[in-house]
C-alpha positions in Angstrom: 21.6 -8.2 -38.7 22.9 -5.2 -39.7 21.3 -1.5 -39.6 19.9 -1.4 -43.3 18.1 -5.2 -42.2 16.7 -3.5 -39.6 15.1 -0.5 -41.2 13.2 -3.1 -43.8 11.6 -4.7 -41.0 8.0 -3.5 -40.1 6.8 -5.7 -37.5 7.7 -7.7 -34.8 5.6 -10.5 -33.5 5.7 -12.1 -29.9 4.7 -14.8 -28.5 4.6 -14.9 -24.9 3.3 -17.3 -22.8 3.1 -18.5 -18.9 6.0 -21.7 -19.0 3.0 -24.1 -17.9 1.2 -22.9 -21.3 2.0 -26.0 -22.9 0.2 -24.6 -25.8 1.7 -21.7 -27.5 -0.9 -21.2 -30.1 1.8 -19.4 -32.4 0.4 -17.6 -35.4 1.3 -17.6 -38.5 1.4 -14.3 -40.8 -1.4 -15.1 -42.9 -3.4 -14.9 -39.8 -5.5 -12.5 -37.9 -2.9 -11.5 -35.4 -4.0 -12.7 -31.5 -0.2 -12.0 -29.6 1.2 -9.2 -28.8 2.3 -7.5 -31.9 4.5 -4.3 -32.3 5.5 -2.6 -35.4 8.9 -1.7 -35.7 10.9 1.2 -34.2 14.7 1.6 -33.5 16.4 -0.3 -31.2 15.8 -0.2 -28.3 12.3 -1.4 -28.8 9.7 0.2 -26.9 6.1 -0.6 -27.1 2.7 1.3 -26.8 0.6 0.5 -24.0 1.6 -2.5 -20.9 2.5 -6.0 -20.8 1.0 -7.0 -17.6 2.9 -9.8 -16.2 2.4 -11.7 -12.8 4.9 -11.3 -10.4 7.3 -14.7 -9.2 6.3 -16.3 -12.8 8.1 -18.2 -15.1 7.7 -17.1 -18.6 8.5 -17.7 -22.3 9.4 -15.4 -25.3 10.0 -15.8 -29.3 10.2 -13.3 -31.7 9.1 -13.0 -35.1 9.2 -10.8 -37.5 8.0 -9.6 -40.7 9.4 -7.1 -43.6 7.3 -5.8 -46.7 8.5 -6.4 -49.8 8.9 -4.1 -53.0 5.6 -5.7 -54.3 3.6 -5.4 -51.0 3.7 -8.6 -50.0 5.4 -9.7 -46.4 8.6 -11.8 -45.5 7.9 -13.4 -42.3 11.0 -14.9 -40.6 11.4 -18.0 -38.8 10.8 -17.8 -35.1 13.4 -16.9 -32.9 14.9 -19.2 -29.6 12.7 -19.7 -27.0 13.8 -17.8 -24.2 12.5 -18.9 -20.6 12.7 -16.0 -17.4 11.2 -15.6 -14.6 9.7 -12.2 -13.0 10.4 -11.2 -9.7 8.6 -10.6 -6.0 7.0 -7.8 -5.4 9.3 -4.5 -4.9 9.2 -2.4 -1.9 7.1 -0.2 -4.1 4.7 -2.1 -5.3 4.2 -3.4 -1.5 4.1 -0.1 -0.4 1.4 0.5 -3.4 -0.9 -2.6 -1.3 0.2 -1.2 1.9 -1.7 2.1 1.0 -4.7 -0.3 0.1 -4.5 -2.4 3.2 -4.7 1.4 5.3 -8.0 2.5 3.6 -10.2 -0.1 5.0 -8.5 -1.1 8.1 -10.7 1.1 10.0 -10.5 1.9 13.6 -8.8 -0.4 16.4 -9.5 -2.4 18.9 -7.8 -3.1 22.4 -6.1 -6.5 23.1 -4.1 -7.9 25.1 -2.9 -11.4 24.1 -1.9 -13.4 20.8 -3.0 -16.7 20.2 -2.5 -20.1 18.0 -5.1 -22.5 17.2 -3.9 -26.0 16.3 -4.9 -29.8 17.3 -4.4 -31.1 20.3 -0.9 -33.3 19.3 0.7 -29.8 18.5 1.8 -28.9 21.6 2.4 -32.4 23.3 5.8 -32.3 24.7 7.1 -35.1 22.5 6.0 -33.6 19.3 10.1 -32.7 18.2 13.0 -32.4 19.6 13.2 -29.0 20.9 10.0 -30.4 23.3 8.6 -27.5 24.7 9.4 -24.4 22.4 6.9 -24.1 19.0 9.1 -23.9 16.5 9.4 -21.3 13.1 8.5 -23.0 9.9 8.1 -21.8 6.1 5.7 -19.7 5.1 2.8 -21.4 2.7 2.5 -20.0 -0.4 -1.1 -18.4 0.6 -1.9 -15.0 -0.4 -0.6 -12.6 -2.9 1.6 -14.3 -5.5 4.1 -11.8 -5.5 4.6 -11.3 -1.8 8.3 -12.0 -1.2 7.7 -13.9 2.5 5.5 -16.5 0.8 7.7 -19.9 0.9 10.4 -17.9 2.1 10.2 -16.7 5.5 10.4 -18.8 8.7 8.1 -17.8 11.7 4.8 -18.8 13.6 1.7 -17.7 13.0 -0.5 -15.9 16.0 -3.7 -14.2 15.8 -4.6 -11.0 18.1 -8.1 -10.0 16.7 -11.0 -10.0 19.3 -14.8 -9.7 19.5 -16.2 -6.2 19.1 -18.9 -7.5 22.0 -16.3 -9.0 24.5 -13.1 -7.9 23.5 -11.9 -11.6 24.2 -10.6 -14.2 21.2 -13.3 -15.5 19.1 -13.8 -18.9 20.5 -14.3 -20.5 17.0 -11.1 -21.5 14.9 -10.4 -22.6 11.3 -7.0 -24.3 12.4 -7.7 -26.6 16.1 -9.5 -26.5 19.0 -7.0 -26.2 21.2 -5.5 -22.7 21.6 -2.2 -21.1 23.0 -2.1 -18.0 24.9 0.7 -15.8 25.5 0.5 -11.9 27.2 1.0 -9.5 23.9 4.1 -7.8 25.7 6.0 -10.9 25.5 6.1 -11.0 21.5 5.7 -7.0 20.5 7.4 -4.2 23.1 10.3 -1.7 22.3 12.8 -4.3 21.1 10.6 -5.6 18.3 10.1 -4.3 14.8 7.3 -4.6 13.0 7.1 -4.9 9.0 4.1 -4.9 6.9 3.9 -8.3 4.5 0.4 -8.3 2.6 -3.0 -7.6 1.9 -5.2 -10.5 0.1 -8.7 -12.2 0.2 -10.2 -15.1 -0.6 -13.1 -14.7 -2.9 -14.8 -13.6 -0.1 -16.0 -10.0 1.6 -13.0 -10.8 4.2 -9.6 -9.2 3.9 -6.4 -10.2 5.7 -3.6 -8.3 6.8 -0.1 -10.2 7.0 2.0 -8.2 9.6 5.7 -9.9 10.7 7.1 -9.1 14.5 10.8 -9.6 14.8 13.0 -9.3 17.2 16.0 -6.5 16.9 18.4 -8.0 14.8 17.5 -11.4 14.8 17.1 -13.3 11.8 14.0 -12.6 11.1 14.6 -9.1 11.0 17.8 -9.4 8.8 15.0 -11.3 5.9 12.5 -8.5 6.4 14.8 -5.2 5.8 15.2 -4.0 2.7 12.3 -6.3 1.6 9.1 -5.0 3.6 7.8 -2.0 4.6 8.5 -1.0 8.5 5.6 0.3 10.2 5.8 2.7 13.0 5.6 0.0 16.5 3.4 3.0 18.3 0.9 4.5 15.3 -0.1 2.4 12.3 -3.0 1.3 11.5 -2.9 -2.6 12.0 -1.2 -3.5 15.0 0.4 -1.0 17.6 2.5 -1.2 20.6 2.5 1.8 22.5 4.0 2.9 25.9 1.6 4.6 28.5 2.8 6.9 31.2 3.3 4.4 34.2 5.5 2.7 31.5 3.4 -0.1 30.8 2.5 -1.4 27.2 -1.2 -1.1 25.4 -1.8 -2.9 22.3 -4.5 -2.2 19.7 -5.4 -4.0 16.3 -7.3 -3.0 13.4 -10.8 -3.9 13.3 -11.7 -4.3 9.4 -9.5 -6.8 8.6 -8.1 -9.9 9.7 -4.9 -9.7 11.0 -2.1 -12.8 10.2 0.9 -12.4 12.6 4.3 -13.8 11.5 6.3 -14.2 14.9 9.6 -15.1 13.5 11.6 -16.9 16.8 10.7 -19.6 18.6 8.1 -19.5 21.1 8.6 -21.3 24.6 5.1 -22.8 25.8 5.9 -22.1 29.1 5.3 -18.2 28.4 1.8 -18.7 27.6 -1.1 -21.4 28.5 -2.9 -23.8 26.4 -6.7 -24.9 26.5 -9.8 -26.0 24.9 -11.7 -23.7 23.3 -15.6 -24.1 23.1 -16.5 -23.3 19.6 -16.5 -24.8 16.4 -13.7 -25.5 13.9 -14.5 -23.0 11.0 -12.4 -25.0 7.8 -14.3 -22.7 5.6 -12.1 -19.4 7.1 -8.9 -21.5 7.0 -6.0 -19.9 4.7 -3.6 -22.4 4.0 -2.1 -22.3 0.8 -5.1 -20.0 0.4 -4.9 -18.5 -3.3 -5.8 -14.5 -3.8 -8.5 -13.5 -5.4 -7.1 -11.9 -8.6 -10.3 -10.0 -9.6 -10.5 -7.6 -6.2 -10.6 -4.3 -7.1 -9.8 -3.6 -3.1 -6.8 -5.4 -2.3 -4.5 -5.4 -5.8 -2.5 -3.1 -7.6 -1.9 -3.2 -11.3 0.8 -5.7 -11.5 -1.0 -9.1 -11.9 -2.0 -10.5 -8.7 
């Protein structure tokens, strides 16, 4: 269309919808407008107000538009192509925007000294795959914030490091097994490991969880995580430290506010740690696989969907 179509055109109507919106409820002229509607300007387009869009979704646009006529009334055109496109994972930004979230209500730390992985009992029998005796990195689920560009993505193993404020010792209730494996922290996190910050989410519930990732220098999880998550300082954040005392040895401390999700991303060798029964219950209830954010939290989102 040439410049003189354009300047007759007053308005331009869009339809956008989620692409598993099968219906598009288009609207025709004659009705009270319900999309998003923008009257004309010159190209490029811009648009009062925000078009909130969920990150990592696939989406559909048409366009229509309408031009008023020497009598008053309104042309309305046909609608444009559909055009499908998909948004993207959260940027470094935006994570550092739910990183700054995550560090208000961490609150102070506690001291531990070992990580640990709940599963059933089969898990760690030595026949369980071929590598026998090593626990193996696997795919993130897609639990968690939508947008969070480790979900289905990443490869490690999950561990968990928070204690009782009472005993300082591993709750012995679980959401994922009864039996637990239990490996010294300094074998995981010391000098040679970075440490990225991966997400802040809840449930529906009052409980928030922090996703932290420990990789090795230069390994391959490390390679996935630059450039795509925040680093956080190994000796002073607010989550989960690692810092060096004066004989040289290695103190650990996690945050005691939230519940902290560690994404080890090699393989783990059983023989570095020991594996028993623990004595409590099997909480499914606090379980997060697969588990989907609450989109309506004011405490852990930011203002770009979920």
């Amino acid at each position: 269309m040439d410049s003189r179509g354009q300047d007759r055109i007053t308005h331009y109507f869009i339809d956008l919808n989620k692409k598993e919106d099968k219906s598009s409820n288009k609207f025709k002229h004659m009705d009270v407008p319900t999309k998003l509607v923008a009257k004309v300007v010159p190209l490029p387009m811009t648009v009062r107000g925000h078009w909130f869009l969920s990150p990592r979704t696939e989406y559909t646009v048409a366009v229509q538009t309408a031009t008023k006529q020497h009598d008053g009334e309104y042309a309305v055109s046909a609608w444009s192509e559909i055009i499908e496109f998909c948004t993207a994972d959260y940027s470094t930004i935006q994570l550092r925007q739910l990183l700054q979230k995550a560090e208000a209500i961490a609150g102070r730390v506690l001291p531990f000294t070992v990580f640990y992985r709940n599963q059933q009992r089969e898990y760690f029998q030595p026949n369980r795959d071929a590598q026998c005796f090593r626990m193996l990195p696997s795919v993130k689920d897609n639990s968690g914030s939508h947008g969070s560009p480790i979900s289905s993505k990443l490869e490690g193993i999950f561990f968990s490091c928070n204690t009782e404020f009472n005993t300082g010792r591993p709750p012995q209730d679980s959401p994922y097994g009864p039996y637990r494996f239990q490996i010294q922290a300094d074998l995981l996190f010391n000098q040679n490991t970075n440490i990225y910050f991966g997400d802040f989410y809840c449930m529906y519930t009052s409980y928030h969880y922090v996703i932290v990732v420990l990789a090795p220098n230069n390994s391959k999880g490390d390679i996935f995580c630059r450039g795509k998550l925040p680093a956080l300082d190994r000796s002073n954040n607010c989550f989960l430290s690692c810092t060096e005392e004066e004989d040289g040895s290695l103190s650990f401390h996690h945050a005691q506010d939230v519940i902290l999700e560690v994404i080890y991303t090699e393989p783990v060798d059983l023989s570095l740690g020991m594996v028993s029964q623990i004595s409590g219950h099997q909480l499914m209830s606090l379980s997060t696989l697969n588990a989907k954010k609450d989109p309506s939290c004011k405490i852990c989102n930011i203002s770009v969907g979920r």
